[in-house]
N, C-alpha and C positions, 0 to 999 in steps of 0.2 A: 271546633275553634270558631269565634267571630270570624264573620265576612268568606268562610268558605265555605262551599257547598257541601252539604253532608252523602250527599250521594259521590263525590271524591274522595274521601276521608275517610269514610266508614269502614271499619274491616270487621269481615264475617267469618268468623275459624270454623271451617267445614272439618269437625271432627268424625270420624269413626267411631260409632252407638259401641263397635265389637272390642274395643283399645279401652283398655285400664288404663287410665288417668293416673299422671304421675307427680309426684308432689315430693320436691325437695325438700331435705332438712329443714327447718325456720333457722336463720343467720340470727345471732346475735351483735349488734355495732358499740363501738364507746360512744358515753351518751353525747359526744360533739357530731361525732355522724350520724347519729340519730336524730338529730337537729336540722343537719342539712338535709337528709332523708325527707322528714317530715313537710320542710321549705320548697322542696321539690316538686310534693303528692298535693301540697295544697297549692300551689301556682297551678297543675295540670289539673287539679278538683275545678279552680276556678275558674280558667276557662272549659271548661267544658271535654277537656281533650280525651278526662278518664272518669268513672263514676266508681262508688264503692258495690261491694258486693255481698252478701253473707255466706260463708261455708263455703268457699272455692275448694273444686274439688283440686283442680289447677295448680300448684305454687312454682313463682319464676322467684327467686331471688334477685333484688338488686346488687348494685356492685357500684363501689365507689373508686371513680379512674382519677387520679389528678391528674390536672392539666398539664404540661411542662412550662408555660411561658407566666402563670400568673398565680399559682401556688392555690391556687382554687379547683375544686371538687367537679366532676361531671357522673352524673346519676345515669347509668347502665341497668339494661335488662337484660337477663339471658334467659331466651327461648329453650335453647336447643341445648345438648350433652356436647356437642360439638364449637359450641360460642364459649367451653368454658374457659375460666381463667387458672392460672397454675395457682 
């Protein structure tokens, strides 16, 4: 992100070479959340905050939280088996 130092920001996933790589389902959204989806991935493309990748062995699915107060959308990631959602 401008104006911060990349040496605070940066994160490095110390994975395990010996741990099989786990990769969720691929979600499919209605094409209006896939809209804001997209709105999202290119705000964080463009600053800088995420880059793309080829062939992630990795996959997090997003998740789409509405707000309660203004009927608008908040773009979630789940890391973990344990962040899920019902």
């Amino acid at each position: 992100m401008p104006g911060i130092d990349p040496q605070i920001i940066c994160h490095r996933l110390h994975v395990n070479p010996a741990i099989k790589p786990v990769a969720q389902k691929r979600r499919n959204f209605a094409p209006e959340r896939v809209a804001i989806i997209e709105a999202e991935i290119d705000k964080l493309l463009a600053a800088g905050f995420i880059r793309e990748v080829s062939y992630a062995e990795w996959l997090a699915n997003v998740v789409l939280v509405a707000k309660k107060d203004k009927g608008l959308w908040r773009v979630r990631r789940l890391h973990r088996p344990q962040q899920g959602m019902p």
